[in-house]
C-alpha positions as CSV (number, residue, x, y, z in Angstrom):
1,X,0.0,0.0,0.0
2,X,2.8,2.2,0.4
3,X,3.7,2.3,-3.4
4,X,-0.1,2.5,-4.5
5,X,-2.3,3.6,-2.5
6,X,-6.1,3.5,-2.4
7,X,-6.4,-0.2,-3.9
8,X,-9.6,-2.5,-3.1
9,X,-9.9,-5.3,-1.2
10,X,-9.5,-7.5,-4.1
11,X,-6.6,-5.6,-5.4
12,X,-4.7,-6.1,-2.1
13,X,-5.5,-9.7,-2.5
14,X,-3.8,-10.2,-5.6
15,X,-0.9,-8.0,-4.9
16,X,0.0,-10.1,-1.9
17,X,-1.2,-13.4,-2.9
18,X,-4.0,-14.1,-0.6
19,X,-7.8,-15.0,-0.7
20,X,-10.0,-12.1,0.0
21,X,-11.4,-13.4,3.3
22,X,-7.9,-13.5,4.6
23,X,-7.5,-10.1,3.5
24,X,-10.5,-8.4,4.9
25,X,-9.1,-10.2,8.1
26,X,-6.1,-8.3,7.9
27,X,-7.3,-5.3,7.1
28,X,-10.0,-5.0,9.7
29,X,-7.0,-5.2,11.7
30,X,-5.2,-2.6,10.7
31,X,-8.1,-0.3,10.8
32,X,-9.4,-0.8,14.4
33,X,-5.2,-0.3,14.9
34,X,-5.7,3.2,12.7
35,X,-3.4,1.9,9.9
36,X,-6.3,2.6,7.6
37,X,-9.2,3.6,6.4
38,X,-11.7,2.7,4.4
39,X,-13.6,4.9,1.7
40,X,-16.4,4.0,-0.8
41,X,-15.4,4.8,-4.3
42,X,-16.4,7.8,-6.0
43,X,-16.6,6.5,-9.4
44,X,-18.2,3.3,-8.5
45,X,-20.1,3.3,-5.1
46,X,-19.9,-0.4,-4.9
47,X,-16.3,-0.5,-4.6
48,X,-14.3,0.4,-1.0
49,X,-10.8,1.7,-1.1
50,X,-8.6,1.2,1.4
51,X,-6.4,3.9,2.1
52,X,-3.4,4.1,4.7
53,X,-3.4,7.0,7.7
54,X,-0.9,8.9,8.5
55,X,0.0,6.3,11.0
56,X,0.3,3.7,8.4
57,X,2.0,6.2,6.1
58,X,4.9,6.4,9.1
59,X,5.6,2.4,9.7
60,X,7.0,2.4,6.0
61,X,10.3,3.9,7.5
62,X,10.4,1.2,10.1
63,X,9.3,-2.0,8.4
64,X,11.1,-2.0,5.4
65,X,14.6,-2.0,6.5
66,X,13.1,-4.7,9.2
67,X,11.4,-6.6,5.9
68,X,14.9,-6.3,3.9
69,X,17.2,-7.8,6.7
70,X,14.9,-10.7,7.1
71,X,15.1,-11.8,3.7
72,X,18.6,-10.8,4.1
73,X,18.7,-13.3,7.5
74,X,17.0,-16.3,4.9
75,X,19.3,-16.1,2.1
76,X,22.5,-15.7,4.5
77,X,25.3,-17.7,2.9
78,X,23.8,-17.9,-0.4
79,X,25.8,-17.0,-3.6
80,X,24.4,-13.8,-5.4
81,X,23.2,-15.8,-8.4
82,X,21.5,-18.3,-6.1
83,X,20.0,-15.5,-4.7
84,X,18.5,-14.1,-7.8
85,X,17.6,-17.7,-9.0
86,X,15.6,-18.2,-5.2
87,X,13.8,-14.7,-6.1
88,X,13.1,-15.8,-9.5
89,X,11.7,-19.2,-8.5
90,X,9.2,-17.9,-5.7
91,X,8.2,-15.2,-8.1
92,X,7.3,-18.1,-10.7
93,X,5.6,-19.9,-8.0
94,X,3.3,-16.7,-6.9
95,X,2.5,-16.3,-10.8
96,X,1.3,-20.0,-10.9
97,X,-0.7,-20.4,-7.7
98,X,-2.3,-16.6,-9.0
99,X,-3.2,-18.2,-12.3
100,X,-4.5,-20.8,-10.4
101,X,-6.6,-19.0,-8.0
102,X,-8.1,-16.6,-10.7
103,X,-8.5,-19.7,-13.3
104,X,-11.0,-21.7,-11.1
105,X,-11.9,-19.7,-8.0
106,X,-15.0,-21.9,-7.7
107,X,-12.7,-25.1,-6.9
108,X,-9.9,-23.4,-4.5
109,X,-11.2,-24.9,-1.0
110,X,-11.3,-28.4,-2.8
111,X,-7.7,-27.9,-4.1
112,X,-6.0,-27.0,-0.9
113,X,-7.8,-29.3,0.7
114,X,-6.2,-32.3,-1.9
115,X,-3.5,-30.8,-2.5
């Protein structure tokens, strides 16, 4: 949210990969912690925005270093091009579970549940 603000629900969800009821979750959360906000779209009223406060606005200075030197922490030890294949790999692996999720939403619980 900090590099595109104002996104919906569902946008959030695909951006970080998780189903939508996992992502009201979280950001029911962060508003009763006054992270964020949500706002009804002008341009279509049956779409809600979420927004980040100025509170949320502030954590970006403290989480991303905190973000960055635990991936830094996982890959510890790793040669730079094994790093970039790892980063490669579990951006492959995002893409296919995405394509997966948005192909055949209707079947998801079923899937995870089989494997």
């Amino acid at each position: 949210m900090w590099y595109e603000d104002g996104q919906t629900q569902r946008e959030l969800s695909d951006v970080v990969g998780t189903m939508e009821p996992t992502t009201l979750t979280a950001i029911r959360s962060m508003e009763a912690k006054g992270l964020v906000t949500r706002i009804r779209s002008e341009q279509d009223r049956r779409k809600i925005n979420i927004h980040l406060t100025p509170r949320g606005l502030a954590l970006r200075d403290e989480l991303l270093p905190l973000a960055r030197q635990v991936v830094e922490d996982a890959v510890d030890g790793f040669a730079e091009r094994d790093r970039e294949n790892l980063m490669r790999y579990l951006g492959l692996i995002q893409e296919n579970l995405a394509k997966r999720i948005n192909d055949d939403p209707v079947s998801d619980d079923a899937y995870l549940m089989t494997g």
